[in-house]
C-alpha positions in Angstrom: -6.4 31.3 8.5 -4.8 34.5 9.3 -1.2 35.6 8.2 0.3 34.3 11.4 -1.1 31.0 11.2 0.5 30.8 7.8 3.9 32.2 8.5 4.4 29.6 11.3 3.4 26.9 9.4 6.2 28.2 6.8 9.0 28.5 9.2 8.0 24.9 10.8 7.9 23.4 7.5 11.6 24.7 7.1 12.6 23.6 10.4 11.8 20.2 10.0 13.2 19.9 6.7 16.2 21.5 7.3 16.7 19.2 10.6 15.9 15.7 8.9 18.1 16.4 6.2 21.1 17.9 8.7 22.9 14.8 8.9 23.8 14.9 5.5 26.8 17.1 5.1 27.7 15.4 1.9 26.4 18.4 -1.1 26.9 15.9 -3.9 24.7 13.0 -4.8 26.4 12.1 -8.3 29.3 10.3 -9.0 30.7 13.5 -10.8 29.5 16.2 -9.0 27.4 17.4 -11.9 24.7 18.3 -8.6 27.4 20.6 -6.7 25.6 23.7 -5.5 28.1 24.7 -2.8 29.6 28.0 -2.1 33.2 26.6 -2.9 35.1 29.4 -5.0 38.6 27.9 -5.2 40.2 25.1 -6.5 41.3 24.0 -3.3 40.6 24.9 0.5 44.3 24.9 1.0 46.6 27.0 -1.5 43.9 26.9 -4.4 43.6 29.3 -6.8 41.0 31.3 -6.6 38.1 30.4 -9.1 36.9 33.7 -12.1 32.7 35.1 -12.0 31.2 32.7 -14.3 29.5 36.6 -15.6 33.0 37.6 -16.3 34.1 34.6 -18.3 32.8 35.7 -22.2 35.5 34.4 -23.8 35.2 31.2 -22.3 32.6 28.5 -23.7 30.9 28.7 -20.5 29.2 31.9 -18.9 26.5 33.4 -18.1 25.8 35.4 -21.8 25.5 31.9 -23.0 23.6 30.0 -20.1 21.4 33.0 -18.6 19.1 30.8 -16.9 21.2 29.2 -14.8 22.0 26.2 -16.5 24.5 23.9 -14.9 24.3 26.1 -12.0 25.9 29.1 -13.4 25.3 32.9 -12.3 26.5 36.0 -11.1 29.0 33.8 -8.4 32.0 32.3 -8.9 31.4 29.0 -7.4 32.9 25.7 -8.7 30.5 23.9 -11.3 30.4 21.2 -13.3 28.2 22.9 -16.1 29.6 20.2 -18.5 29.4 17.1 -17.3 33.1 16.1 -16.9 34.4 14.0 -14.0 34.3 16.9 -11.2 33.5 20.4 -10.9 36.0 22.8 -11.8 36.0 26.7 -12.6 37.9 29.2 -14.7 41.1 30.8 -13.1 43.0 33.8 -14.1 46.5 32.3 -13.9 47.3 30.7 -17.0 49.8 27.9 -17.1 51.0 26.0 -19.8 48.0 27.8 -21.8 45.4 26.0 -19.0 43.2 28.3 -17.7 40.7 26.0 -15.7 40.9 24.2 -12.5 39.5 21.3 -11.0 38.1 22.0 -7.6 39.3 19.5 -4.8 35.9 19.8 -2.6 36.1 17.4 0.3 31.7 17.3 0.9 31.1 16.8 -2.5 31.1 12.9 -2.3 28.5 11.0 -3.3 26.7 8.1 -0.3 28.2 4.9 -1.5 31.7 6.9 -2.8 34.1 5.3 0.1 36.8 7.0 -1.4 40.6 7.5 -3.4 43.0 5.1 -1.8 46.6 5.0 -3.0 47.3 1.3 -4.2 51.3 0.3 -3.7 50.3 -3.0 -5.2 51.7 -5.2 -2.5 49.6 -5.6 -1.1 46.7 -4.7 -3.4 44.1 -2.4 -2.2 41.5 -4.6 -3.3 42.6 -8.1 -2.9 39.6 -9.9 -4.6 38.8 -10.5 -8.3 39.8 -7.9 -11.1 39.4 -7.6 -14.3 40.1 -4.9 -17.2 37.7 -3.6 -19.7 37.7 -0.8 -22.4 34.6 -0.2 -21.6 34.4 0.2 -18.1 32.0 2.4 -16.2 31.3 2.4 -12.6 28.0 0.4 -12.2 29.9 -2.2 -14.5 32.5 -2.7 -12.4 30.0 -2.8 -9.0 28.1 -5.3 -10.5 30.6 -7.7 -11.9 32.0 -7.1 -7.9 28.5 -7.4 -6.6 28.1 -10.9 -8.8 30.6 -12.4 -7.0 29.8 -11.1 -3.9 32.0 -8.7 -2.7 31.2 -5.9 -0.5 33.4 -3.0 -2.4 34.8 -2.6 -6.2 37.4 -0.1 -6.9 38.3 1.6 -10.7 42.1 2.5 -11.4 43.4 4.3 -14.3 40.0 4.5 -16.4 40.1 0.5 -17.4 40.5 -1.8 -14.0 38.2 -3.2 -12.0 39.4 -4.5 -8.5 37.2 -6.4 -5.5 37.5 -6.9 -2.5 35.4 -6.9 1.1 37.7 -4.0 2.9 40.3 -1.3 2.5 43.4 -1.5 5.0 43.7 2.4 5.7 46.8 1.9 7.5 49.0 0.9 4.2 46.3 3.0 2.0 45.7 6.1 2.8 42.5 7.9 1.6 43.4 11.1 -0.5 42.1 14.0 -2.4 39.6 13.3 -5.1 41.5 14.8 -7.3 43.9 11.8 -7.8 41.4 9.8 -8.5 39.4 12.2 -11.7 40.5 9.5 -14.6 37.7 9.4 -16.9 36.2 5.3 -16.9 36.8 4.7 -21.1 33.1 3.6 -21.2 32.0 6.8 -20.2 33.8 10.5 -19.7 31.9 11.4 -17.7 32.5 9.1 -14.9 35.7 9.4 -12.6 37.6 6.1 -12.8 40.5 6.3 -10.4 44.1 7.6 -11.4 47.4 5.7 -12.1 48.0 4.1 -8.8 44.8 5.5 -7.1 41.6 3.5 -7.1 38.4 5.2 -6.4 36.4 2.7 -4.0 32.7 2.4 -4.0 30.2 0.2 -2.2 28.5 -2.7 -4.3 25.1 -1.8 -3.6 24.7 1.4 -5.7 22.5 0.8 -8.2 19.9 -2.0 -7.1 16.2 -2.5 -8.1 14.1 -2.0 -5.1 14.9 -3.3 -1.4 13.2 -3.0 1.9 14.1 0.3 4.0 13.6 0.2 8.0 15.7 3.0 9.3 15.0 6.8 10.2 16.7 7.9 6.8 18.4 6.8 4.1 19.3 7.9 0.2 17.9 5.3 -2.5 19.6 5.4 -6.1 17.8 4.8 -9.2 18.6 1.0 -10.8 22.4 1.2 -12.1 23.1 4.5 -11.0 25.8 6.3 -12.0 25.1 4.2 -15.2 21.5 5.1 -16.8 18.9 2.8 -16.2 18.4 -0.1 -18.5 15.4 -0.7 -20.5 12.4 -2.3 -19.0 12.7 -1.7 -15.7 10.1 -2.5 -12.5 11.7 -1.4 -9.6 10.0 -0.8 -6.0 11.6 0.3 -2.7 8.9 0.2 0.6 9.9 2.3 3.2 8.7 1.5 6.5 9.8 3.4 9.8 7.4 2.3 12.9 6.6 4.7 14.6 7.0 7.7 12.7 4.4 10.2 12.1 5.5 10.8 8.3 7.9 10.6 6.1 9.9 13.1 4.1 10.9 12.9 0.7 13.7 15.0 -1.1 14.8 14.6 -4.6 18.2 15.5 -5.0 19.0 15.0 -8.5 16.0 13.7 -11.2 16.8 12.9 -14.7 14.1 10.8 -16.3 13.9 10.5 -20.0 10.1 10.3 -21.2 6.6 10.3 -20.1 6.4 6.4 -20.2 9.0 6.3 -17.5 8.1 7.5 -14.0 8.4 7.5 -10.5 5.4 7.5 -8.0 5.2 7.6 -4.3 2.0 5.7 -2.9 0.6 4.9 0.3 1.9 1.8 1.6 -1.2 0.8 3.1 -3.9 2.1 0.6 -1.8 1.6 -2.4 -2.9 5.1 -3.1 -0.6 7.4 -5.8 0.6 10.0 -3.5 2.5 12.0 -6.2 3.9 10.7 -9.7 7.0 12.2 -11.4 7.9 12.2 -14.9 10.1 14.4 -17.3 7.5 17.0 -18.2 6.0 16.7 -13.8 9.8 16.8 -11.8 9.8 17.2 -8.5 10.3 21.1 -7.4 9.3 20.7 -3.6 9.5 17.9 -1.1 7.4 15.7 -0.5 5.6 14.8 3.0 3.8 11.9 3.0 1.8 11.1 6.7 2.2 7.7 7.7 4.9 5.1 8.4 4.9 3.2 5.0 5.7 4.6 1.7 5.9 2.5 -1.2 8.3 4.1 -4.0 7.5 2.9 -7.3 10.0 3.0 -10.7 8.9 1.8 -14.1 11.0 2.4 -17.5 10.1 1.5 -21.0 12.3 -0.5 -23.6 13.4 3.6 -25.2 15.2 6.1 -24.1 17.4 5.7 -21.1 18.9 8.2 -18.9 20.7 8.6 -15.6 17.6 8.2 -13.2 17.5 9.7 -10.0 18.9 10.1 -6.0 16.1 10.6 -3.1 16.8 11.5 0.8 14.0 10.3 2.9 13.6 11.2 6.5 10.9 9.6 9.1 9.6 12.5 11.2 8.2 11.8 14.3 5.2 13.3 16.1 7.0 14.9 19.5 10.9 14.9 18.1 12.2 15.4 14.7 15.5 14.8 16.0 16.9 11.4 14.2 17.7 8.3 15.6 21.1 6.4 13.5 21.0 2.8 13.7 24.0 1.4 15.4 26.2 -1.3 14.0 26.7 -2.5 10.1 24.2 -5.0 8.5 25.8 -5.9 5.4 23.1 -8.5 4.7 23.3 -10.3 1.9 24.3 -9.5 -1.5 24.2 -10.1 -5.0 21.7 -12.2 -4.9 17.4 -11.4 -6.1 15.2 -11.9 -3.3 12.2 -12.9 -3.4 9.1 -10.0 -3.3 7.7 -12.2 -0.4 10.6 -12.3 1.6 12.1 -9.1 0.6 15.8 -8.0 0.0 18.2 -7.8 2.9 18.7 -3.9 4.3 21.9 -2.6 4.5 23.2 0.3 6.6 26.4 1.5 6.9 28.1 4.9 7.9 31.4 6.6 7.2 33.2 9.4 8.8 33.7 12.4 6.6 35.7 15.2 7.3 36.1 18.5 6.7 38.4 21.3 6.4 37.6 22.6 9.6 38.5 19.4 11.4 35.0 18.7 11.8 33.9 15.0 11.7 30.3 13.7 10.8 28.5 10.5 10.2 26.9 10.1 6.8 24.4 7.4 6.4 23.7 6.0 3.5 21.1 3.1 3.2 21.2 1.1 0.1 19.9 -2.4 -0.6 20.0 -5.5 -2.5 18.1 -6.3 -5.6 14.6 -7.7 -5.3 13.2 -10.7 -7.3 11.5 -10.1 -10.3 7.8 -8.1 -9.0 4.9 -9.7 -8.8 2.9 -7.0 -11.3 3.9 -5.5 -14.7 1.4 -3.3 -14.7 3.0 0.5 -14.5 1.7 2.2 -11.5 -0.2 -0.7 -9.7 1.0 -2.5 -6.4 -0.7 -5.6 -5.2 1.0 -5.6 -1.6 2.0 -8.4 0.5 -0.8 -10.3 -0.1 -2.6 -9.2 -2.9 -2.0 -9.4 -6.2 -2.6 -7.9 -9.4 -3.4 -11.3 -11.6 -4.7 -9.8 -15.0 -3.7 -12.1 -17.4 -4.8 -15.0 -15.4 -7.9 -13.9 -14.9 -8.3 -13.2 -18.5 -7.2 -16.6 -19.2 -10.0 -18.0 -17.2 -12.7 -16.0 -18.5 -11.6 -16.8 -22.0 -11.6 -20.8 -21.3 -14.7 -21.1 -19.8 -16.7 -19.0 -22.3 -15.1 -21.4 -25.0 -16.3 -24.0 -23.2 -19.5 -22.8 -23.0 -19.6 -22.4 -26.8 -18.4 -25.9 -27.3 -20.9 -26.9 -25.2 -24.1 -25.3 -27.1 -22.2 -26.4 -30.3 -22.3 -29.7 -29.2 -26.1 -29.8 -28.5 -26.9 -27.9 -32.1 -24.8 -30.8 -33.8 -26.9 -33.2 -32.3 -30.2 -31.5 -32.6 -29.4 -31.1 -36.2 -28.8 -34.9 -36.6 -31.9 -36.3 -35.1 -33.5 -33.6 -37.4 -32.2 -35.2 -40.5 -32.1 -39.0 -39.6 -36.3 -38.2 -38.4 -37.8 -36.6 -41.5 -41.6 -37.0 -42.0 -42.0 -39.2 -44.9 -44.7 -38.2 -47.6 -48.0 -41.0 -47.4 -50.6 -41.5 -49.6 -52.3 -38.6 -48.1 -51.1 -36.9 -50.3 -50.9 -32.6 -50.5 -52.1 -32.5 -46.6 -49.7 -34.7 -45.6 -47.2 -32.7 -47.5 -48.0 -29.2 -46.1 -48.5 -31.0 -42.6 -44.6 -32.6 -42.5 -43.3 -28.9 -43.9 -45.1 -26.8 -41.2 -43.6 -29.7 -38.9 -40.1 -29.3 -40.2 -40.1 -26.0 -41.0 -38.7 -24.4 -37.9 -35.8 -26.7 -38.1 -34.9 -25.8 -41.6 -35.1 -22.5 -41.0 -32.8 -22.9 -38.0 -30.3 -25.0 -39.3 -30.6 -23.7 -42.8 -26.6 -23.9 -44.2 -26.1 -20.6 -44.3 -27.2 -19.5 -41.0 -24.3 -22.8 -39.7 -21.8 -21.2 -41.4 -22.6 -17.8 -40.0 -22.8 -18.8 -36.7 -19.5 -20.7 -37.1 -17.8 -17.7 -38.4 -19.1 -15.9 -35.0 -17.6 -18.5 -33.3 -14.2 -18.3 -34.9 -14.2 -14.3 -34.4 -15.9 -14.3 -30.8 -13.0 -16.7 -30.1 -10.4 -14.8 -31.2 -11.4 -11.9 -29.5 -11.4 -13.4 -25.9 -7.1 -12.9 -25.8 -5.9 -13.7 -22.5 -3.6 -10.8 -23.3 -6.7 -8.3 -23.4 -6.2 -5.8 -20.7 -9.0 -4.0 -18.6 
């Protein structure tokens, strides 16, 4: 392959992946922004101040002297970050006020898929009509699921401790505004954005759900309670099945898995074949083409060590255009219900407008779907497909019944071999010695058989072959 071949294999690679992913002008794919990488360098497009080098801040806990290897996303720049976690990203400024000498940074594309939103809430009416409640402990995935429970399209957060549901947002009498109003920290965790006092931050019910069934040309799937981390014990899967593409693209976004027990793997959806498998000491660095129509995407987390999980853009390329095709319409589906793995959960598509400074309006999909029931396999890294299935145990189980039976069975005939042995013995005549020595070379190979100690023996085999044939026994 000469050096030609190989550059234009380079730049096609980068012109299909910069293509399928075009459509997402959001740069943020956590509810905080911790992910920002823009070029942003003020706190706001319009009248911000403008943001200090993070090379230039030393006397500030965060710079480069102290992160040199880019941690957080820090460099020679002076690009908002979010190098500590907090609600949004923010950056240094040289104007001190009131002793303040940071900024948040209003950025209108750093907006999570499934974040609808700051709406101002007047109260009458409510911005959320549906069910609320209030909780000290409020994060974002509890208030989505306590919405998504009772079957509500869309929860909203206000002031760090309320929980509001409803099924739509009447923009007319609430107005969508900068994020900014909206950067209350949830009180069950500080690092979440829970609305503002008399702004509710608006999100769509079905972040966060184990597994679903994906059909259209792209989409961005959420690890199991995202923004939350993932709960213990886990077995999520997602198939992704675009007819008639050529393959499918795979970008990681953000990937924060805790141990080696927990993982993510990408298989065949046809061969049930591992394509690649992710973990915290493999991440992904690259994306990930898989050839094919169906991709199977596989999550699996132990009962230890949690942690905020993971967002992946997939893109179906086809073989002539790798132009993408948005589905028209909005399939809520149904929600907050498990589904069956036979029937499969209910897809969801929906798109939003998002604009930009620049007047510029774009249409960000966002595919996200309802929780499957529970799988049929809890065996990390297997798939037993639609009509296959992956029945260990059971197997086990039968194998371990029918070799007891077995046993009982040639128990049974040594009990009763031993009995007509001892109610038939040879008994001595007047033969004397030779009819002695003739009934003990009769007898004798049932007394050495069935002598008492070679019974108890084969008993105590028995007891220990039987307790070794454990359903529970793996491969």
């Amino acid at each position: 392959m000469d050096s030609w071949t190989v550059i234009s294999a380079l730049l096609l690679a980068g012109f299909i992946s910069s293509t399928a992913f075009s459509h997402f002008d959001t740069e943020c794919y956590t509810a905080n922004g911790e992910d920002y990488r823009g070029f942003q360098n003020q706190t706001s497009l319009h009248g911000g101040k403008p943001c200090l080098f993070w090379n230039e801040t030393f006397q500030h806990p965060y710079n480069t002297l102290k992160y040199p290897n880019g941690e957080g996303g820090l460099g020679s720049h002076n690009y908002c970050r979010n190098p500590d976690g907090d609600v949004q990203p923010w950056c240094y400024i040289a104007d001190h006020e009131d002793g303040i000498y940071w900024r948040y940074c209003d950025i209108p594309t750093c907006q999570m898929p499934g974040n609808l939103g700051c709406f101002k809430d007047s109260g009458d009416p409510p911005t959320l009509s549906g069910t609320s409640e209030t909780s000290n402990k409020l994060t974002i995935q509890n208030c989505i699921s306590f919405c998504r429970k009772q079957r509500y399209k869309l929860a909203g957060m206000e002031s760090g401790y309320a929980c509001f549901c409803g099924n739509e947002v009447d923009l007319h009498d609430h107005g969508e505004s900068p994020s900014m109003e909206c950067n209350h920290v949830c009180f069950g965790d500080h690092t979440q954005p829970c609305g503002g006092d008399g702004w509710v931050i608006v999100f769509d019910t079905r972040v966060g759900a184990c597994g679903g069934n994906y059909t259209s040309p792209s989409g961005v799937i959420y690890s199991p309670d995202f923004p939350d981390k993932y709960a213990p014990g886990r077995v999520c899967y997602w198939t992704v099945q675009v007819p008639g593409s050529s393959a499918i693209l795979f970008n990681f976004t953000f990937f924060d898995i805790s141990d080696q027990t927990d993982m993510v793997e990408l298989l065949d959806g046809y061969t049930n074949r591992v394509v690649a498998r992710f973990d915290w000491r493999s991440p992904p660095r690259e994306l990930v083409n898989i050839t094919g129509d169906f991709v199977i995407l596989y999550f699996y987390s132990d009962r230890t060590n949690q942690a905020q999980g993971f967002a992946l853009l997939y893109q179906a390329l086809r073989s002539q255009d790798t132009r993408t095709t948005e589905p028209e319409g909005d399939d809520w589906g149904e929600e907050g219900e498990d589904v069956s793995s036979t029937a499969g959960p209910q897809l969801a598509v929906t798109e939003r407008s998002n604009s930009t400074s620049n007047g510029r309006s774009s249409q960000i999909l966002y595919v996200i779907t309802s929780s499957p029931g529970k799988p049929e396999h809890n065996m990390p890294g297997q798939w037993a497909g639609r009509s296959e299935t992956t029945g260990h145990n059971a197997m086990w189980t039968i194998y371990a019944l029918a070799a007891l039976l077995i046993l009982t069975v040639i128990a049974m005939v040594a009990k009763l071999l031993l009995h007509i042995t001892v109610k038939s013995p040879n008994i001595p005549t007047g033969s004397g010695s030779d009819s002695c020595s003739q009934s003990t070379a009769s007898s004798e190979p049932w007394i050495i058989l069935y002598r008492p100690s070679t019974i108890s023996l084969f008993k105590k085999k028995l007891k220990n072959h039987h307790g070794d044939l454990s359903p529970l026994v793996g491969n």
